[in-house]
DRENDO-1510 file (C-alpha; in Angstrom, 1 decimal, always signed):
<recs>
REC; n; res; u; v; w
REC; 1; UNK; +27.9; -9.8; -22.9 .
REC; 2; UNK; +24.4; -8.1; -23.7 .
REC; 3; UNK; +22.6; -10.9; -23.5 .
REC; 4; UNK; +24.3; -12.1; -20.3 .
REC; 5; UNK; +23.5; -8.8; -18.0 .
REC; 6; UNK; +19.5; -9.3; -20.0 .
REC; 7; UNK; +19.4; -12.6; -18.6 .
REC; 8; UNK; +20.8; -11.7; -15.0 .
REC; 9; UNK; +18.6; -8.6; -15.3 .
REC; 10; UNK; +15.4; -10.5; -16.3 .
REC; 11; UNK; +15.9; -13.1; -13.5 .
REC; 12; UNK; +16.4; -10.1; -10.9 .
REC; 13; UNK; +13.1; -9.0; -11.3 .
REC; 14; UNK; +11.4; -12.5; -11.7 .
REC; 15; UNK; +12.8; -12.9; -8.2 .
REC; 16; UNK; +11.6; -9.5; -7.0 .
REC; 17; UNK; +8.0; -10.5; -8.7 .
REC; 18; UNK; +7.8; -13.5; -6.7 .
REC; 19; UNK; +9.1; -11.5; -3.0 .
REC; 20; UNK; +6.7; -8.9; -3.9 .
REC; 21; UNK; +3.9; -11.5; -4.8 .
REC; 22; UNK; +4.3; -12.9; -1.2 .
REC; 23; UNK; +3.2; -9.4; +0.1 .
REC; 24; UNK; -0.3; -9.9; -0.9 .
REC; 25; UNK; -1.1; -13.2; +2.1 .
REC; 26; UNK; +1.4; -11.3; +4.0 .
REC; 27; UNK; -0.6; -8.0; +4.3 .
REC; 28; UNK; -3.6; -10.3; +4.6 .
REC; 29; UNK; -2.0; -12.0; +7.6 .
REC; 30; UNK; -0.8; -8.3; +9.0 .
REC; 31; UNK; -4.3; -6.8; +8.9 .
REC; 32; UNK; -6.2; -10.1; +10.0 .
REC; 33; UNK; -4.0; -10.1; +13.3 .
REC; 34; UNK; -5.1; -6.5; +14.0 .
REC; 35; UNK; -8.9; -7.1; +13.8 .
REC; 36; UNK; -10.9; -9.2; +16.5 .
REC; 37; UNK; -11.4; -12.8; +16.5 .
REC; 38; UNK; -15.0; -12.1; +14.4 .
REC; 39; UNK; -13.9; -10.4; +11.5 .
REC; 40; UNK; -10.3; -11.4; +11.0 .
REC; 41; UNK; -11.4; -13.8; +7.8 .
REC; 42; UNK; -13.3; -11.2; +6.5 .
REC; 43; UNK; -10.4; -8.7; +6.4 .
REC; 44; UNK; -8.1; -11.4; +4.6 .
REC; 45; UNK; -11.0; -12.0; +2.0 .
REC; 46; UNK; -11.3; -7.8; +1.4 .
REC; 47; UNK; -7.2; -8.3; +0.7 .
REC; 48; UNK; -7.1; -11.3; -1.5 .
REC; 49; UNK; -10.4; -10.4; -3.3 .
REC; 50; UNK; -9.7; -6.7; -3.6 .
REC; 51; UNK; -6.1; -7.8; -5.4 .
REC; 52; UNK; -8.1; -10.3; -7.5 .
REC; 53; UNK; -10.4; -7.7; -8.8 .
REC; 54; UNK; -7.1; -5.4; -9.6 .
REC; 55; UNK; -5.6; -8.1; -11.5 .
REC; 56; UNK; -8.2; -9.2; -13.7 .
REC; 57; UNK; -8.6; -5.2; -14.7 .
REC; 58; UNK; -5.2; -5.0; -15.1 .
REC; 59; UNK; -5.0; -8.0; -17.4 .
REC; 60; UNK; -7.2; -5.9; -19.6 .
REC; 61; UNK; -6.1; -2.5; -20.2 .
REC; 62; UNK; -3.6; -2.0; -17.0 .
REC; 63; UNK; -0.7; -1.4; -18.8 .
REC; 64; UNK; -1.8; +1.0; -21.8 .
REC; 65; UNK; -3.3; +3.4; -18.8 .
REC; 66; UNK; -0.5; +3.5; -17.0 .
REC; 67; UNK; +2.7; +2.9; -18.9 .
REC; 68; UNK; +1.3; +3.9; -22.2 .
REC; 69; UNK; +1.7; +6.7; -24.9 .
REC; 70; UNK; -0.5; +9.7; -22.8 .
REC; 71; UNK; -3.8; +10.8; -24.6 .
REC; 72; UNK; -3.2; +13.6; -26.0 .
REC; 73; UNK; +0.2; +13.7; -24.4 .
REC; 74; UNK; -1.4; +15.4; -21.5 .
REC; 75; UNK; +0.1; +13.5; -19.2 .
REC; 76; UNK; -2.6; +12.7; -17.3 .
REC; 77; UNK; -3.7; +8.9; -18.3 .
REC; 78; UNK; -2.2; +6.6; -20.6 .
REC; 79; UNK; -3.8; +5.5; -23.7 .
REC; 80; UNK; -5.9; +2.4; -22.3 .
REC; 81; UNK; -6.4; +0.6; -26.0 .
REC; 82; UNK; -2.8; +0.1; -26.7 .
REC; 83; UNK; -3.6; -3.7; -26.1 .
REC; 84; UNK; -6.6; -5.0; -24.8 .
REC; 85; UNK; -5.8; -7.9; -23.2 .
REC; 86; UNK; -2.2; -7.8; -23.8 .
REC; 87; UNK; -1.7; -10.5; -26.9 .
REC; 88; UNK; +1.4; -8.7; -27.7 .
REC; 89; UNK; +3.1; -9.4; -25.1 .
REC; 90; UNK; +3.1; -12.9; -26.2 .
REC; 91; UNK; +5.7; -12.1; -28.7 .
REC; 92; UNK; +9.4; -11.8; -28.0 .
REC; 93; UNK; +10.7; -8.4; -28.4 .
REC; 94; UNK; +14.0; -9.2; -30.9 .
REC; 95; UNK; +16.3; -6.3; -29.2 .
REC; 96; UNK; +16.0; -8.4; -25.9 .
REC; 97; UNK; +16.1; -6.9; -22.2 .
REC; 98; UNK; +13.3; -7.3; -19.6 .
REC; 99; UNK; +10.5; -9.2; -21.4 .
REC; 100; UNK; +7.4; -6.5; -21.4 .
REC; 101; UNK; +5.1; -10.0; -20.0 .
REC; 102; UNK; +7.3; -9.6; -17.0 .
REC; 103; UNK; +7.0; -5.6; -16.5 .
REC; 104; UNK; +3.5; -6.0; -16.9 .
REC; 105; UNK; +3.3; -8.6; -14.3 .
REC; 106; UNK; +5.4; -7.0; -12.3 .
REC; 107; UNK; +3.1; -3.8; -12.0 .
REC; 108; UNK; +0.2; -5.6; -11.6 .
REC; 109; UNK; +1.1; -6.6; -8.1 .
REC; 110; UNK; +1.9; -2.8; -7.5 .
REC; 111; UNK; -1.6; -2.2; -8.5 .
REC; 112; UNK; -3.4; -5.1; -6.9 .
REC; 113; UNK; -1.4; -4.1; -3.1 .
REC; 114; UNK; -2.7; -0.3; -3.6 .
REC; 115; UNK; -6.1; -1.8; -3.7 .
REC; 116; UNK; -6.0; -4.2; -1.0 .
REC; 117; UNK; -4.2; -1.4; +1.8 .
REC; 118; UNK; -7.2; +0.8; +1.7 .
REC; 119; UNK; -9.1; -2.6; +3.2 .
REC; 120; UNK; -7.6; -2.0; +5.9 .
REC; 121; UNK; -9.1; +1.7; +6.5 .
REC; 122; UNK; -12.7; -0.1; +6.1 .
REC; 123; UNK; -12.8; -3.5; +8.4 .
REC; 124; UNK; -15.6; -4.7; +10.4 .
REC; 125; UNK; -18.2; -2.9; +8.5 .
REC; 126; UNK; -17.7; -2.3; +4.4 .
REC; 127; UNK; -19.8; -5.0; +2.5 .
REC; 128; UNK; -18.0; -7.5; +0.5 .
REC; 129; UNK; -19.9; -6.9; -2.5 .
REC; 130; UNK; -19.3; -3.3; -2.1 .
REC; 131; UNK; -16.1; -3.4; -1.6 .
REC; 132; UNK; -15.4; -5.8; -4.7 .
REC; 133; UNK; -16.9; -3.0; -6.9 .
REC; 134; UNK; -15.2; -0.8; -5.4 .
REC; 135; UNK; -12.0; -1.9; -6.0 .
REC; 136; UNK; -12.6; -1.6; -9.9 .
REC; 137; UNK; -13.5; +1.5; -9.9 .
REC; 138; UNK; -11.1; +3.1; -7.7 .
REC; 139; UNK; -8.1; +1.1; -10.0 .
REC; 140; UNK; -9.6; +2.5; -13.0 .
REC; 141; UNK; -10.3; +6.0; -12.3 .
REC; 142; UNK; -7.8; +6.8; -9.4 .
REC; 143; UNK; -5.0; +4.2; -9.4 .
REC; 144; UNK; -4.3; +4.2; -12.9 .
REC; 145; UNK; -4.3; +7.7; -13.8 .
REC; 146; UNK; -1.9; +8.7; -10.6 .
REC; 147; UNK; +0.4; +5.9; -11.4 .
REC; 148; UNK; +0.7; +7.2; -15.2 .
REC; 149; UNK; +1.8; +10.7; -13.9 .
REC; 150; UNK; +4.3; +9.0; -11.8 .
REC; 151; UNK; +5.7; +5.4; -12.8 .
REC; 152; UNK; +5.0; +6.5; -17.2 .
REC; 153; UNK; +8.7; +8.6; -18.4 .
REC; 154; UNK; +8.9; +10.0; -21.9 .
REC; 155; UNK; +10.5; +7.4; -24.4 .
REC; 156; UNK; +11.8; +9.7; -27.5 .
REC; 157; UNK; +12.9; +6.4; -29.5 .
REC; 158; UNK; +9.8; +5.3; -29.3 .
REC; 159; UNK; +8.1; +8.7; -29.9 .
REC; 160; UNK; +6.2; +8.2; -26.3 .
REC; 161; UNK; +4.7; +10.6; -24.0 .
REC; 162; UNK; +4.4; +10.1; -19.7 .
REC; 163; UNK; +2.9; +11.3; -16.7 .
REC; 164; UNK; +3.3; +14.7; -16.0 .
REC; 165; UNK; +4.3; +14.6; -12.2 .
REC; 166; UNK; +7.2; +12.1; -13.8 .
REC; 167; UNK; +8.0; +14.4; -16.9 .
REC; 168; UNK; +6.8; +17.6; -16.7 .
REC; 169; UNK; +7.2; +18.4; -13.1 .
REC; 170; UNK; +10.3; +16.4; -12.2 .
REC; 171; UNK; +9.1; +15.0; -8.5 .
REC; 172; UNK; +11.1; +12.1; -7.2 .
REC; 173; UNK; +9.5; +9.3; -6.5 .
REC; 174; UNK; +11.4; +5.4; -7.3 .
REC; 175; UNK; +9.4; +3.3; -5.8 .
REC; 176; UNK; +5.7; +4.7; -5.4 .
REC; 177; UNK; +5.5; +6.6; -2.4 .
REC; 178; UNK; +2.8; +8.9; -4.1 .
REC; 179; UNK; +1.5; +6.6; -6.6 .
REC; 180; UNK; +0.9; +3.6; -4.0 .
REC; 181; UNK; +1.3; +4.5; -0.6 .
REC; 182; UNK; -0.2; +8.6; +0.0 .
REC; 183; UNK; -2.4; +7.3; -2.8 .
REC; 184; UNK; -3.8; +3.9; -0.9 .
REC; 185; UNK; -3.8; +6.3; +2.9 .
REC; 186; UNK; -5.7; +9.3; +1.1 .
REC; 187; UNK; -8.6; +7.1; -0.3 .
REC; 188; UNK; -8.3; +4.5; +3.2 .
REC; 189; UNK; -9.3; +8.4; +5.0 .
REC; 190; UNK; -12.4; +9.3; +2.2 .
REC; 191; UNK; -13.8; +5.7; +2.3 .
REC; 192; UNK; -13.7; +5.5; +6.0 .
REC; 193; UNK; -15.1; +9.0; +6.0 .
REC; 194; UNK; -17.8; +7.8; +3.8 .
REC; 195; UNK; -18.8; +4.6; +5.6 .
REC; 196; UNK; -18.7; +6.3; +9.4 .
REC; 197; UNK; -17.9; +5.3; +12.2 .
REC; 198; UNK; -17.8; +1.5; +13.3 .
REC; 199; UNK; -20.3; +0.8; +15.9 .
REC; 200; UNK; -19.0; +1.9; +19.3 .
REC; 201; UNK; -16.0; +3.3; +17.9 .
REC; 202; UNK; -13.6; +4.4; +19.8 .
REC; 203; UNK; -14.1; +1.2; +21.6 .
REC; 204; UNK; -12.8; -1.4; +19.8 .
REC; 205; UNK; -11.9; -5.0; +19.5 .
REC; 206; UNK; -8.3; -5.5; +20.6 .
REC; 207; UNK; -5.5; -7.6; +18.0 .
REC; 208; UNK; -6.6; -11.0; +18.0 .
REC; 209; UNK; -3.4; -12.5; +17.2 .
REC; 210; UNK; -0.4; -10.2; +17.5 .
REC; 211; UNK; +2.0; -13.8; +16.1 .
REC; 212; UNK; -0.4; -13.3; +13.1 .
REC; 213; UNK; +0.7; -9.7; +13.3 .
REC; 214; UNK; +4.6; -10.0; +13.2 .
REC; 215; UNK; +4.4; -12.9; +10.6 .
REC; 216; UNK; +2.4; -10.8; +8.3 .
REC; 217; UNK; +4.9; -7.7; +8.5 .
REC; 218; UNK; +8.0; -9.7; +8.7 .
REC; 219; UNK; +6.9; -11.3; +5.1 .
REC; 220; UNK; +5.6; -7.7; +3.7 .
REC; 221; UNK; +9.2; -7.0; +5.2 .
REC; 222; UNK; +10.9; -9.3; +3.0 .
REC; 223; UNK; +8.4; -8.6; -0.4 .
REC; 224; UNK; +9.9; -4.5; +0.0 .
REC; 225; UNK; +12.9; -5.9; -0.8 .
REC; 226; UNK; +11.7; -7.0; -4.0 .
REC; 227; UNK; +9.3; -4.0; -4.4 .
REC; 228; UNK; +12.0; -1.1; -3.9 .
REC; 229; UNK; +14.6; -3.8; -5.5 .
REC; 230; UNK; +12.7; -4.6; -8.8 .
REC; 231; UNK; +12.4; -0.7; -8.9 .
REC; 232; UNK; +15.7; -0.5; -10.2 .
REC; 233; UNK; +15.4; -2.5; -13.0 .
REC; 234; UNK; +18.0; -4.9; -13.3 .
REC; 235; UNK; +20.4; -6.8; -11.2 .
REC; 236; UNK; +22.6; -3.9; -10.9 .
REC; 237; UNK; +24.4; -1.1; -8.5 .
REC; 238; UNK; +20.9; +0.7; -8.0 .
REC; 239; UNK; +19.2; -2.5; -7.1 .
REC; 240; UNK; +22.1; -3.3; -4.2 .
REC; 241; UNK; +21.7; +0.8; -2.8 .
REC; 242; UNK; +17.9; +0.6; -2.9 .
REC; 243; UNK; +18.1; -3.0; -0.9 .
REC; 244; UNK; +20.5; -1.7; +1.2 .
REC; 245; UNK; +18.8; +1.4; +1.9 .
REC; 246; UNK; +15.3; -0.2; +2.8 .
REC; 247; UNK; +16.9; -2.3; +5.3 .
REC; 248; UNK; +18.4; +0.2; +6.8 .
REC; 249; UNK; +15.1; +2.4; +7.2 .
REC; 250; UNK; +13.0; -0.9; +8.8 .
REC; 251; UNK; +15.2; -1.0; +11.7 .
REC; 252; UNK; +15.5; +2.3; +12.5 .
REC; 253; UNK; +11.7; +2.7; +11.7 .
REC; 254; UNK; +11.0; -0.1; +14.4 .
REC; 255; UNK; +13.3; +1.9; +17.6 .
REC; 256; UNK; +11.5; +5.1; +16.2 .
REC; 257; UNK; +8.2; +4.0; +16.9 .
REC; 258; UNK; +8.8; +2.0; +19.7 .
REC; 259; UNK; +10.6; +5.3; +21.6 .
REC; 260; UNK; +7.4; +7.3; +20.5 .
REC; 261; UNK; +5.8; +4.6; +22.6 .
REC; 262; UNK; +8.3; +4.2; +25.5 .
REC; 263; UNK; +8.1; +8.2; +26.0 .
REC; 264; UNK; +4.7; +8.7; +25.7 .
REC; 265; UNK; +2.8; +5.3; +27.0 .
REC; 266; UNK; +5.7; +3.8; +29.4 .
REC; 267; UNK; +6.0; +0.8; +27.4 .
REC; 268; UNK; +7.3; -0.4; +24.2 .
REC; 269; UNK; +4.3; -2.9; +22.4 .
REC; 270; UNK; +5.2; -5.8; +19.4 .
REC; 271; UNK; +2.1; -4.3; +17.4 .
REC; 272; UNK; +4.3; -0.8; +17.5 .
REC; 273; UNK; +7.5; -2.4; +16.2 .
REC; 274; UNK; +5.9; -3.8; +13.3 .
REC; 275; UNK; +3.9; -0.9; +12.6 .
REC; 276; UNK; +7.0; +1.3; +12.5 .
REC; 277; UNK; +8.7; -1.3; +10.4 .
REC; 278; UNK; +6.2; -1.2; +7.9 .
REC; 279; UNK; +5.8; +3.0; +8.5 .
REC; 280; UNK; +9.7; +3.2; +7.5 .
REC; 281; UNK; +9.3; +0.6; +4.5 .
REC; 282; UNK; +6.9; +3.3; +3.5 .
REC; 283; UNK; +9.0; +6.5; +4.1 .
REC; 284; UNK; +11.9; +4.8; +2.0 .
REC; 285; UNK; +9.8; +3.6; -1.2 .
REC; 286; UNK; +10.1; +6.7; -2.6 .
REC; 287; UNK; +13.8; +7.4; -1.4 .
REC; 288; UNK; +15.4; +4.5; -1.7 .
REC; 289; UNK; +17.8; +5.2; -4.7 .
REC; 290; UNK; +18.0; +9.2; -4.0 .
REC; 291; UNK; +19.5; +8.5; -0.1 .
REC; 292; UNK; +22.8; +7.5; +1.7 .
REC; 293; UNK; +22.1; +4.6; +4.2 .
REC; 294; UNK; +22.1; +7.5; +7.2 .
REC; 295; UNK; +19.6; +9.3; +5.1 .
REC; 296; UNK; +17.9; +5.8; +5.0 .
REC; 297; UNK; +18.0; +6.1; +9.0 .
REC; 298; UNK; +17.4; +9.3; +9.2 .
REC; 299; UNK; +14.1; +8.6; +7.2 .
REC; 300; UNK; +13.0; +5.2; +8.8 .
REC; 301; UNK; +13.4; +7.1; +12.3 .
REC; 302; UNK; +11.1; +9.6; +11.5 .
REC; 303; UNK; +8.4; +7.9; +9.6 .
REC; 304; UNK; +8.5; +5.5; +12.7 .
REC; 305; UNK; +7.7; +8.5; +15.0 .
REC; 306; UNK; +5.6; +10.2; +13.0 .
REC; 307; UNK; +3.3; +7.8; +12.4 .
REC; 308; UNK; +3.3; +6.7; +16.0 .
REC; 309; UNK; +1.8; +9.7; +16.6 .
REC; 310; UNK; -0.5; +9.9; +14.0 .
REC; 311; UNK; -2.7; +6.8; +14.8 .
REC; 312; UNK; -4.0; +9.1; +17.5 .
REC; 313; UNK; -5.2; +11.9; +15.1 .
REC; 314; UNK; -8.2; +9.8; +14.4 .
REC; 315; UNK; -9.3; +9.4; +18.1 .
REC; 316; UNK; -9.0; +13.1; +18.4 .
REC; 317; UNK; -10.9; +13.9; +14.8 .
REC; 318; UNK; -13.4; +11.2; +15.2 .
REC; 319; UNK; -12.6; +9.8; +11.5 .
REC; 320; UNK; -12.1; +5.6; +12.2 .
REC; 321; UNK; -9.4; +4.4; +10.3 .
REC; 322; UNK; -9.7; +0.9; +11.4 .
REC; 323; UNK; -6.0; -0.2; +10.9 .
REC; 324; UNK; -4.2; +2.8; +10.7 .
REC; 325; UNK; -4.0; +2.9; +7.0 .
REC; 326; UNK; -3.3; +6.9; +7.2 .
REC; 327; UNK; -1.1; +6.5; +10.3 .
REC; 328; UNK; +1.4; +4.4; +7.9 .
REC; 329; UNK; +0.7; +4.6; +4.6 .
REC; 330; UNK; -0.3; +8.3; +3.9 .
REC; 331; UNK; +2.2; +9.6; +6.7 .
REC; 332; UNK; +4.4; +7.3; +5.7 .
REC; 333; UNK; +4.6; +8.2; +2.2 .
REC; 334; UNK; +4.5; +12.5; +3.1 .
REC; 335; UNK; +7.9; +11.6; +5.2 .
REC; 336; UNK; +9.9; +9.7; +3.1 .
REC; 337; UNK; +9.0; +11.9; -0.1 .
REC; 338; UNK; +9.3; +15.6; +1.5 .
REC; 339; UNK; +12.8; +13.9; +3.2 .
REC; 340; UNK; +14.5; +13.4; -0.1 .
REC; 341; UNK; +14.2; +17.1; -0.8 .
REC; 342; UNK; +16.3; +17.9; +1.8 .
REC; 343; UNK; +18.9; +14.5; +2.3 .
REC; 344; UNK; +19.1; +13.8; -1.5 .
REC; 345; UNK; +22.7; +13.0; -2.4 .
REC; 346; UNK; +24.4; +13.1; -5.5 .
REC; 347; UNK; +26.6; +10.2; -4.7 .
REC; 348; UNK; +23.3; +7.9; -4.5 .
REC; 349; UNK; +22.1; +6.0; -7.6 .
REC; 350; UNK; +20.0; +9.1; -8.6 .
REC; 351; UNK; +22.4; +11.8; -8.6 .
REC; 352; UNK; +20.2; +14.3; -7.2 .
REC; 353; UNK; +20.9; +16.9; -4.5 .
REC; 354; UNK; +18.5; +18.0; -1.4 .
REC; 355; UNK; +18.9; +21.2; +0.0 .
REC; 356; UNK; +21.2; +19.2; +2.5 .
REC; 357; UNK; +24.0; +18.9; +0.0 .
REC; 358; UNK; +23.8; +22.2; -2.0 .
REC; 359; UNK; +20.2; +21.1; -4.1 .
REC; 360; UNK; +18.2; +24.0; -4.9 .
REC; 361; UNK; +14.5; +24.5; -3.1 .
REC; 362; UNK; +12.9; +24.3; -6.4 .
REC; 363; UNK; +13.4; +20.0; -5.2 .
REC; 364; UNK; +10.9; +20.7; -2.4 .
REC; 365; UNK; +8.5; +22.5; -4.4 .
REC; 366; UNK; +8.1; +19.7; -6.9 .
REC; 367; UNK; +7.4; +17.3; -4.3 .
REC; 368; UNK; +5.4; +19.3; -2.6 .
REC; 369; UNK; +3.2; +20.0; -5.8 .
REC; 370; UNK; +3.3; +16.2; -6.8 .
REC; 371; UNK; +2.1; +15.0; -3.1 .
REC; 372; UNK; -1.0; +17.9; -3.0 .
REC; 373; UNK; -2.2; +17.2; -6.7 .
REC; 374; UNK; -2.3; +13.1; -5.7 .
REC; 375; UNK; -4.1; +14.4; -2.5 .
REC; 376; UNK; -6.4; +15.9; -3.6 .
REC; 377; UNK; -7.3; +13.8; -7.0 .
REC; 378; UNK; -7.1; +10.6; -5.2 .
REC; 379; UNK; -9.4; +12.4; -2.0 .
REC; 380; UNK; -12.1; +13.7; -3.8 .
REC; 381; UNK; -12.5; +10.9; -6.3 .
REC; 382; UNK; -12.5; +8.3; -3.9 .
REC; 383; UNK; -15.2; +9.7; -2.0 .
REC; 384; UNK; -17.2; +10.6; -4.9 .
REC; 385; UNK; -17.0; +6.8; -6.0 .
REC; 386; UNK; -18.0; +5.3; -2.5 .
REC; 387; UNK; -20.9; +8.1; -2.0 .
REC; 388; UNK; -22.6; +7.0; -5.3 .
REC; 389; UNK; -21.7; +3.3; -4.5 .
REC; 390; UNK; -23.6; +3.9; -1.1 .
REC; 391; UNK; -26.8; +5.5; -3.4 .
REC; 392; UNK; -26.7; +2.5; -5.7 .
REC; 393; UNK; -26.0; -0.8; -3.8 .
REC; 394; UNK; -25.2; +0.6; +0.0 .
REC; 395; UNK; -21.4; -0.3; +1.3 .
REC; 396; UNK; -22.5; -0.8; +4.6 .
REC; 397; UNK; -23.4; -4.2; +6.7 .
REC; 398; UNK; -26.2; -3.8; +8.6 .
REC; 399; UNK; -26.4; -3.4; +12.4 .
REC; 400; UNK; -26.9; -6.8; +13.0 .
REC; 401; UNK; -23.8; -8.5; +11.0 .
REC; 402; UNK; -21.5; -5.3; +12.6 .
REC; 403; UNK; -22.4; -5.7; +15.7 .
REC; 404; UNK; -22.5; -10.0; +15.4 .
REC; 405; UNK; -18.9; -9.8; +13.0 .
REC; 406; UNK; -18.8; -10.3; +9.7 .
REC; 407; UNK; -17.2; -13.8; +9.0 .
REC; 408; UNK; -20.2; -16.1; +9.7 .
REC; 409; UNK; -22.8; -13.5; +8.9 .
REC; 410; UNK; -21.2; -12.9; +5.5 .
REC; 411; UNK; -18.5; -15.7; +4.6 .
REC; 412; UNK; -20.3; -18.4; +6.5 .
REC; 413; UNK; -16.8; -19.6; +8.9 .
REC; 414; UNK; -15.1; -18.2; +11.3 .
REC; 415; UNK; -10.9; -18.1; +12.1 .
REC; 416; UNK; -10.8; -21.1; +14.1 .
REC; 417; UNK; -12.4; -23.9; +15.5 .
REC; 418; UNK; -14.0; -23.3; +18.6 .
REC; 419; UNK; -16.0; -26.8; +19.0 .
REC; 420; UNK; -16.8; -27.7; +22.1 .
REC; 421; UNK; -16.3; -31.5; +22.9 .
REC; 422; UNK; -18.4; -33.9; +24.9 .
REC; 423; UNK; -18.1; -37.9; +25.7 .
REC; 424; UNK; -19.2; -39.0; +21.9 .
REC; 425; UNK; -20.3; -35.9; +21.3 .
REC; 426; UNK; -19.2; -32.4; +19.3 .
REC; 427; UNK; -21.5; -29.2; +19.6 .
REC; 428; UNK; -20.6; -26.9; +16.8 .
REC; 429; UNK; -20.8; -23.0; +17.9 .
REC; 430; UNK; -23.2; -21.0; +16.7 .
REC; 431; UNK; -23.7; -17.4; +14.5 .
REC; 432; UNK; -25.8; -16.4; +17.8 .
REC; 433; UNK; -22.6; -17.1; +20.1 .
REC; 434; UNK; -20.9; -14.2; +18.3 .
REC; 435; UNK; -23.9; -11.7; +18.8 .
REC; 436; UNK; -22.1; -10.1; +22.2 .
REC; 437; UNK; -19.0; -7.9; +21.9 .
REC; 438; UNK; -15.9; -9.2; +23.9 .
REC; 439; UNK; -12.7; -8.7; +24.0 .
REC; 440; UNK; -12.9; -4.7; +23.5 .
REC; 441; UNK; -10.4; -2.1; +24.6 .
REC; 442; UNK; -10.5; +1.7; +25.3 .
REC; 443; UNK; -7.7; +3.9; +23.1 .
REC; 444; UNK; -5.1; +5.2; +25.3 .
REC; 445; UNK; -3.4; +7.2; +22.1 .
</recs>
């Protein structure tokens, strides 16, 4: 019977690895769509090559710095040596369960997608090569040490010490809505801080291809469910709340943002239905296995309209957050995890109490104290790290490639084919047919 609910267990999550795997081209697709017709290959490249870089660290000493024994038993990092290069994983643990190969795999798309949603914060103007390097650093010294506080419990069989926002402070969080999505939205705000301002911003190029658009959400859509789902750990009760519970938060995410939109701008737009899907896909991660499906409304609703508002913060504060990485992610996350302390039920998964349903506030001051301390950490590091970047090697394309896009400048093709044809003839278009700005539009938030 053991080894039947292992093998159900260990397929589970092979399934939710391969859902969640399909969110990396599908967040590639979602941000491409956003960006004009000149940089929208450029954007995809910053997603696929940031997760690249995050793998290839991770491969190395991911899993010791996260879900390790913590140094010192601080609970601040993991211990980063436990297996270089993970050779032990190659071996088959006799008591059985979820092989560790596929807990390690399954994290490293956690930490690859935290890398590749600050691109979005940067397009039209971050240097590839800059941003490459950039994505090691930030997984080694901000990702990994946030994620140990928060994903790394204390094992006393094994003798094993975790995070401290995890073990020591007691926050909620199932699914990462500190570790991966306020995480990603605070260092999207300090990078784009860093870099400035694209040129002419607030006037900017309009979505290229909102289809591009709804096909990238709708498959980052369907890779939550294995996200928040694999979160539970097993093909089990949790895993059919949590997938329950993140459906129910998308849908009431998209009307959210949407009514925003009908109230305030007369009309209801495609781009804001996705966007408060994916908003209220953020606002549950946390949640997802602390909630009751009306909890999981009540949060989707809000995270919808809240970050509906939000994209307009950066018109008014003059910070250019090219895709509304804070908007969703950071906002996001702040909903869904300050929520719980107040619609927390018992009868979920989790057993825990809000203030709702007779919880003590002591709930709201942990998550309070886990969201500020990731603030703040992930904030000041990440602009320490593109700052000295900018010293070194500069993170910036020049005028010329900005202002000309970056995707024949820089990756030497552009998103389509736009030959012109003649009687026996083809005439290629050229860098120089780029150099004007078209297609711009004037923010109305």
């Amino acid at each position: 019977m053991e080894q039947a609910l292992a093998a159900a267990d260990t397929a589970w999550i092979l399934a939710a690895f391969t859902a969640v795997a399909l969110m990396v081209p599908g967040l590639a697709l979602f941000y491409g769509g956003m960006l004009g017709i000149k940089s929208a290959l450029n954007m995809i490249m910053m997603v696929l090559g940031g997760f690249a870089v995050a793998g290839v660290v991770w491969v190395f000493f991911g899993p010791g710095a996260v879900l390790g024994d913590s140094v010192g038993g601080l609970g601040l990092i993991g211990n980063p040596f436990t297996d270089v290069g993970l050779a032990s994983l190659l071996e088959e643990d006799p008591a059985g369960g979820i092989p560790a190969a596929l807990t390690a795999a399954f994290h490293l798309l956690f930490a690859g997608i935290t890398v590749a949603i600050i691109a979005g914060a940067v397009a039209d103007r971050m240097k590839f090569s800059a941003w490459l390097v950039f994505s090691g650093i930030w997984l080694v010294l901000v990702y990994f040490p946030v994620a140990h506080w928060v994903f790394a419990f204390d094992d006393e069989d094994a003798g094993t010490k975790g995070g401290w926002i995890a073990n020591a402070l007691g926050a909620h969080d199932f699914a990462g809505g500190t570790a991966v999505h306020m995480n990603a939205g605070v260092a999207a705000l300090a990078v784009a801080l860093a870099l400035g301002a694209r040129r002419g911003f607030p006037h900017v190029a309009r979505p290229h291809s909102l289809p591009l658009v709804v096909l990238g959400g709708g498959i980052l859509m369907f890779g939550w469910f294995g996200f928040n789902g694999g979160s539970a750990g097993g093909a089990n009760h949790t895993a059919g709340v949590v997938v329950l519970n993140t459906m129910a938060a998308a849908v009431a995410g998209l009307l959210g943002w949407i009514l925003v939109e009908r109230i305030t701008e007369k009309h209801a737009t495609t781009l804001g239905a996705v966007s408060g899907m994916i908003a209220a896909l953020v606002g549950i991660t946390p949640a997802a296995s602390l909630v009751s499906p009306l909890g999981a409304l009540a949060i989707g609703v809000v995270a919808g309209a809240v970050s509906c508002f939000a994209v307009g913060w950066k018109f008014k504060m003059g910070y250019d957050d090219s895709l509304d990485v804070v908007a969703i992610h950071l906002m996001g996350g702040v909903v869904g995890t300050t929520l719980i302390a107040f619609i927390a039920t018992a009868a979920a998964p989790a057993g825990v109490d809000g203030l709702f349903f007779g919880g003590g506030i002591d709930f709201l001051g942990r998550q309070i104290v886990a969201m500020a301390a990731v603030f703040a950490y992930s904030f000041v590091v990440t602009f320490l790290i593109a700052k000295v970047l900018d010293k070194i090697m500069g993170i910036r394309v020049d005028a010329e490639t900005e202002k000309m896009g970056i995707d024949v400048p820089v990756h030497g093709e552009t998103a389509y084919v736009m030959d012109s044809f003649t009687t026996g003839t083809q005439s290629k278009m050229r860098p120089s047919d780029f150099a004007e700005d078209r297609d711009i539009i004037v923010p109305t938030t």
